[in-house]
C-alpha positions in Angstrom: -16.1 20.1 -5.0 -16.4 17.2 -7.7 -13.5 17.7 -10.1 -12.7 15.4 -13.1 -9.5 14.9 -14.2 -8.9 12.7 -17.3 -5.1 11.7 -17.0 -6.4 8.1 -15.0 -9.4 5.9 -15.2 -10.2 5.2 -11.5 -10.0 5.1 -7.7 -11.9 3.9 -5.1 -11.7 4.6 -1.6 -12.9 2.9 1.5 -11.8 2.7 4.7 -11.0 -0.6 6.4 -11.5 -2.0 10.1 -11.1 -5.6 10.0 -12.2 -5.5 13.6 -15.6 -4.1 13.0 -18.1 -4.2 10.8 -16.7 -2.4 7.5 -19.0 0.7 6.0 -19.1 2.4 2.9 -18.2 6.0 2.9 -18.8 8.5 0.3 -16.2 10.7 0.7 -12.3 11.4 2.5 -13.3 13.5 5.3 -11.0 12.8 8.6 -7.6 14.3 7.5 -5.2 12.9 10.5 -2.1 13.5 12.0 0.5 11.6 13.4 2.3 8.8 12.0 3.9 6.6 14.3 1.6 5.8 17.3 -1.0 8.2 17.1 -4.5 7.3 16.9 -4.7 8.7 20.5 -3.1 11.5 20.0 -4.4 12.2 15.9 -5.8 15.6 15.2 -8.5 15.7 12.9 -8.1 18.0 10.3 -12.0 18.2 8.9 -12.8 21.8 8.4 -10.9 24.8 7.0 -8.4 23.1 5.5 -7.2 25.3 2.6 -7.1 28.0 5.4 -4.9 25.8 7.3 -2.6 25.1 4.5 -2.6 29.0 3.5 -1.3 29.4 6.8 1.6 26.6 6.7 2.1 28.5 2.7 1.9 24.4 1.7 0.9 25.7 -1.9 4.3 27.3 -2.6 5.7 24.2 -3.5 3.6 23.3 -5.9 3.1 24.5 -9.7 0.2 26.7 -10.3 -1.8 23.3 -12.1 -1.5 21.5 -9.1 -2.1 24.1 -6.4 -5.6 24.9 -8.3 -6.6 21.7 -8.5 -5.5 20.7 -5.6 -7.7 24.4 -4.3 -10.3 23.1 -5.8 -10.7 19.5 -4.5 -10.3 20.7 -0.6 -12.6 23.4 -0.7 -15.4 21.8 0.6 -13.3 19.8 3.2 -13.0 16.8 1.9 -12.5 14.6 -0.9 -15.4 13.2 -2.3 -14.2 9.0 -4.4 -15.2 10.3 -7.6 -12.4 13.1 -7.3 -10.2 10.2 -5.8 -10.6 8.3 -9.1 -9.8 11.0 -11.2 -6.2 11.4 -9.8 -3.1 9.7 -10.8 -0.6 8.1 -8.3 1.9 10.9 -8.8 -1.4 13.8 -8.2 -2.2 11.6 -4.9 1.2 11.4 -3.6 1.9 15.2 -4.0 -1.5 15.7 -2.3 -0.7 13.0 0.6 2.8 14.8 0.6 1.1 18.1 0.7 0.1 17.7 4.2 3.2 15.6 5.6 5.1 18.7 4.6 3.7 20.8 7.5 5.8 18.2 9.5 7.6 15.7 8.5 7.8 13.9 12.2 3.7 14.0 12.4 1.5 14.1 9.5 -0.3 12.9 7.2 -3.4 12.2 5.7 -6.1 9.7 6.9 -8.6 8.7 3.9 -5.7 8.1 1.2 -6.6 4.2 2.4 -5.8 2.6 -1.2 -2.9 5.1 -2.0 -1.2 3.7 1.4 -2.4 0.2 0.6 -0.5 0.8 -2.6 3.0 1.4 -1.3 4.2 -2.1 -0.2 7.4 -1.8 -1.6 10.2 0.4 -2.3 9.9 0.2 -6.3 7.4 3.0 -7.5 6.8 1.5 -10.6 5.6 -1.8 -8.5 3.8 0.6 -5.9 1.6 2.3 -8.7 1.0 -1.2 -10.6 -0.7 -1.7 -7.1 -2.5 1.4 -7.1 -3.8 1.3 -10.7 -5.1 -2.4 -9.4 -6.2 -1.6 -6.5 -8.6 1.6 -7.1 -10.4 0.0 -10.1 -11.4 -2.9 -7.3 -14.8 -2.2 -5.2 -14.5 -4.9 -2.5 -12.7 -2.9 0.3 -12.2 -6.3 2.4 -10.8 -7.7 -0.7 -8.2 -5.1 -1.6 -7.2 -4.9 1.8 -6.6 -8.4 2.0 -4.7 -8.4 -1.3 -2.8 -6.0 0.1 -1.6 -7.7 3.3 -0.8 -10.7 1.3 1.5 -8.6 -1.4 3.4 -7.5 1.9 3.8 -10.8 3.2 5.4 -12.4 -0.2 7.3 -9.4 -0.4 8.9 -9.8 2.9 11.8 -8.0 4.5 11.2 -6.0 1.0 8.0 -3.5 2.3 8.8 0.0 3.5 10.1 0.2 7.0 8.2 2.0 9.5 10.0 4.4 11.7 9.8 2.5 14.6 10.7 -1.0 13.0 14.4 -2.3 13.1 16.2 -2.6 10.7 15.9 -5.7 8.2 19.5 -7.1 9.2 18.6 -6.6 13.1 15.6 -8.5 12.3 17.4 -11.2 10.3 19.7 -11.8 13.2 16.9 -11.9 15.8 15.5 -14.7 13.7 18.3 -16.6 13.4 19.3 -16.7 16.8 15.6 -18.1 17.0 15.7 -20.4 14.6 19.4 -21.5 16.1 17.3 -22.1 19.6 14.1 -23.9 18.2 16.5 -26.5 16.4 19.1 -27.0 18.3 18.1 -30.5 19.4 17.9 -31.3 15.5 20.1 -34.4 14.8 20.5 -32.2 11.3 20.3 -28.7 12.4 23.4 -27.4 10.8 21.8 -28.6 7.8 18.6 -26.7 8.4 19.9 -23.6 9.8 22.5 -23.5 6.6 19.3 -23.4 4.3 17.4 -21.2 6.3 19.7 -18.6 6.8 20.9 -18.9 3.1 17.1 -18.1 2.5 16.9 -14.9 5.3 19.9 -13.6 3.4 18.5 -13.8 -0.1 15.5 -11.1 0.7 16.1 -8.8 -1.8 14.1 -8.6 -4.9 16.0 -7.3 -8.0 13.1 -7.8 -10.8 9.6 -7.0 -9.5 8.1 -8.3 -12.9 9.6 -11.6 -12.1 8.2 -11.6 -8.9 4.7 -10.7 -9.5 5.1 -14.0 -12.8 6.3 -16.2 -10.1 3.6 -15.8 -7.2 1.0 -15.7 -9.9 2.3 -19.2 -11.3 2.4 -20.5 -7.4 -1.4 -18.8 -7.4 -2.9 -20.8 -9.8 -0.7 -24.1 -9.4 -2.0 -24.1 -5.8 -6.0 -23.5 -6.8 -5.4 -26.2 -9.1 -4.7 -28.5 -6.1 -7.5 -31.2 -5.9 -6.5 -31.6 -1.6 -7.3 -27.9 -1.2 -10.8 -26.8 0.5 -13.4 -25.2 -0.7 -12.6 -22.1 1.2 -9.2 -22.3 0.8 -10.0 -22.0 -2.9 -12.3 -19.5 -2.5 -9.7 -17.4 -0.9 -7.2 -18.0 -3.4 -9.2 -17.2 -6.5 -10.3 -13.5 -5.3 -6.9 -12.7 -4.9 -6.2 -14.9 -8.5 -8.0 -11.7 -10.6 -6.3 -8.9 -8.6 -3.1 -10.5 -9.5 -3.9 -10.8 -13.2 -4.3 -7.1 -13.3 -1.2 -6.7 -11.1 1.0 -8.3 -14.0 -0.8 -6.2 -16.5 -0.7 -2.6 -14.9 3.4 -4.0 -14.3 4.1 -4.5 -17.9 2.0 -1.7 -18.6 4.2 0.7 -16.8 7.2 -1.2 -17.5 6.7 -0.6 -21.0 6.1 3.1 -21.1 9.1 3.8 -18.4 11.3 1.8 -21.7 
């Protein structure tokens, strides 16, 4: 069922398979479950899915707004992208949390691609700048590609899966690494004092400092005249998405003061 909602402007979903040739879909229909190896092993929720959630009584915890809209959306099965652009972050996360409820160790939802894509990091304020940018972009490549790149500048910073060690376990791991690879170094005290000054420093205390300073390195590096044409190609797709990154930041940053 289309429902409108007027509390955000937009959200667009696609999903992504950089591995095959990426299509257009209409609306969320594969609901999945499992989050930790699982494609394999995924059950498809597609059909009867307000019945199913009846049964787990997964409304109960939810005030009578956001049950009936939340009724109304899932009674056809899925979720069509124009009720995806009508919901906020905090409406999508209780309906992503809605079915990782039923168990915490196994589900969740498959087709909340940009709301996922969104939570990079372990500031909320930083994860819905992202999702405000991210679902009023229509190039699915592009936003997943923006999104891989946030997570790589934010380092040992993203959300840790499950199964992932820890941040210091992987810190030492690379050290001892880097120890190995240099150890021949006439100056590899030197480097290994630098680098593992740098490892240690991963923590990132202002996000809107962050998001300033990789834009600056953004647009210093397109302004390179040694830099291909490809490589600036690359670099000014990502330049707009990190515009309104900065923007939906302050934005939020402002109304949270």
């Amino acid at each position: 069922m289309q429902i409108e909602n007027n509390q955000t402007q937009n959200f667009t979903y696609n999903n992504t398979n950089q591995n095959t040739k990426v299509q257009e879909n209409s609306s969320y229909s594969n609901f999945v479950a499992d989050t930790k190896t699982a494609k394999e092993d995924a059950v498809f929720l597609t059909k009867d899915l307000i019945h199913f959630l009846d049964k787990q009584e997964a409304f109960s915890s939810l005030s009578k707004e956001d049950e009936l809209l939340f009724r109304a959306i899932l009674e056809d099965d899925e979720i069509s992208i124009n009720e995806a652009k009508n919901l906020s972050y905090e409406q999508m996360a209780k309906l992503n949390q809605l079915f990782k409820d039923l168990n915490s160790e196994t589900f969740f939802i498959k087709g909340f691609d940009i709301f996922h894509k969104a939570n990079v990091s372990s500031d909320e304020n930083f994860n819905k700048a992202m999702f405000e940018t991210l679902k009023n972009k229509d190039d699915e490549i592009q936003r997943t590609l923006f999104s891989l790149d946030v997570k790589s500048k934010l380092g040992y910073y993203k959300p840790r899966l499950p199964f992932e060690k820890s941040v210091e376990e992987e810190i030492a791991e690379r050290i001892a690494f880097e120890k190995e690879k240099y150890k021949d170094f006439p100056n590899k005290d030197e480097i290994m004092e630098n680098l593992i000054k740098e490892l240690r420093n991963w923590k990132i205390s202002d996000y809107g400092s962050f998001i300033d300073k990789t834009l600056f390195q953004l647009k210093k590096d397109i302004s390179n005249p040694n830099l291909s044409y490809d490589g600036k190609y690359y670099l000014l797709k990502n330049l707009s998405y990190y515009e309104d990154l900065q923007k939906n930041y302050r934005k939020i940053e402002k109304v949270v003061e």
